[in-house]
N, C-alpha and C positions, 0 to 999 in steps of 0.2 A: 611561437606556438604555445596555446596553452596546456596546460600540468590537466593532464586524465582527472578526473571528479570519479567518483561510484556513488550511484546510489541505493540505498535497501529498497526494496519498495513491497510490500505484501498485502494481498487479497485472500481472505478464509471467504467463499461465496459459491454461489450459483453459477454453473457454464456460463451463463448469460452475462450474469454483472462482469464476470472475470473476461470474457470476449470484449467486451467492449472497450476495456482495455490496454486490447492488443495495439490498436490504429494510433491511442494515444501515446504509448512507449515507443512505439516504429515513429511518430511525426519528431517525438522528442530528440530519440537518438540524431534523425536526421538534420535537425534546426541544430544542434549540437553536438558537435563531431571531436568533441575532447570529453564526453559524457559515454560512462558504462552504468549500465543497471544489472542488478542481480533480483529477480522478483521469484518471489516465494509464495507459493499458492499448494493448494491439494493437488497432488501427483496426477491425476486423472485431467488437469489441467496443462498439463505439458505440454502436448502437440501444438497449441494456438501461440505458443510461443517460437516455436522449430524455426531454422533460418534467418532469425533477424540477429543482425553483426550487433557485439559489442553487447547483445543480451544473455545473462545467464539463467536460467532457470532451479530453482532450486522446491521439491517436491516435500509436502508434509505433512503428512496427514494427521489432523486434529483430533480424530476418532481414537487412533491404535497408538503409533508412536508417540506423540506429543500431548498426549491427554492428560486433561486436567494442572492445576496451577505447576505441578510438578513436573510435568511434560513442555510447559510453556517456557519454564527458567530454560530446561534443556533444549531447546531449542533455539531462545536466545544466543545462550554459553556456543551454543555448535557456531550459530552463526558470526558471533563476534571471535571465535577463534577463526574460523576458516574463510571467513569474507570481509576484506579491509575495507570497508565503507566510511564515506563522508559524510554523508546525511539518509535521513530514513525518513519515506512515504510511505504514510498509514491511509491508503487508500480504501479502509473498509471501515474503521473509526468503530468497530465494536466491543463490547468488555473485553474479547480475547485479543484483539489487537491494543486494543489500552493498557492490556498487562502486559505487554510483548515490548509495548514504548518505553514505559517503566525501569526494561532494564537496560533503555540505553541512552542513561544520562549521560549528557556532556557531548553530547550528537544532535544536530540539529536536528528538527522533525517537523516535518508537514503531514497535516489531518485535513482530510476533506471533510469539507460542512454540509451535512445533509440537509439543512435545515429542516431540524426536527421542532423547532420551538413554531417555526411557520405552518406545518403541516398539522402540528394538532390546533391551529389557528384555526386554519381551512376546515378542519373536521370537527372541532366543536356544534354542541347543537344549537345555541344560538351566539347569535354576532359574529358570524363568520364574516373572517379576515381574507377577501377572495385574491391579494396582490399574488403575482407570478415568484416561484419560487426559485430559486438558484441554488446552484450546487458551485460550492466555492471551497478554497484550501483556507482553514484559518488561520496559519502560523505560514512564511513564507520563507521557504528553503531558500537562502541565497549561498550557493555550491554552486553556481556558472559562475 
């Protein structure tokens, strides 16, 4: 049998983006059954997580508690004291998740690739680059 993995995994975002998700963490855990996650999102995200084994949910609201560069170390520091993780999923890839990455050198860490350099491709006013775009991890956690 293999040795439990954890993973960090955190979304700052919209009900929406953060829902969609959910399906992904639930197929994960279940392809992988020596795999725990702890995802960290806005408190009001909570219930879309309820029920699923081996998931922890940890609530944080960017606004009040954890604002600003100052609120983000602290939030880090809570989390590398009270959550033993292996590697950490930046699944929102924004300034405040890139300061969040920052303090946890020596961890591996997967970022989703929005591709942002494609979409200002697409939306430029002339010489649009029409290829189909993809949503990919750039860095590849390997914690299975």
């Amino acid at each position: 049998m293999k040795e439990t993995r954890h993973i960090l995994a955190f979304r700052f975002t919209a009900l929406g983006d953060v829902a969609m998700t959910v399906p992904v963490i639930r197929l994960l855990l279940q392809q992988y059954p020596h795999l725990q996650v702890t995802f960290v999102s806005l408190p009001f995200h909570a219930p879309l997580f309820e029920g699923i084994e081996r998931l922890h949910f940890i609530g944080a609201s960017t606004k009040t508690q954890y604002k600003g560069l100052k609120g983000l170390w602290k939030l880090a520091s809570h989390l590398k004291r009270d959550v033993h993780f292996d590697a950490v999923a930046d699944l929102h890839n924004v300034l405040r998740t890139q300061i969040i990455r920052k303090f946890f050198l020596g961890k591996p860490v997967a970022v989703i690739d929005k591709g942002r350099a494609e979409k200002k491709e697409l939306t430029r006013p002339k010489n649009k680059k029409t290829a189909p775009i993809e949503i990919r991890f750039s860095t590849v956690c390997r914690c299975f």
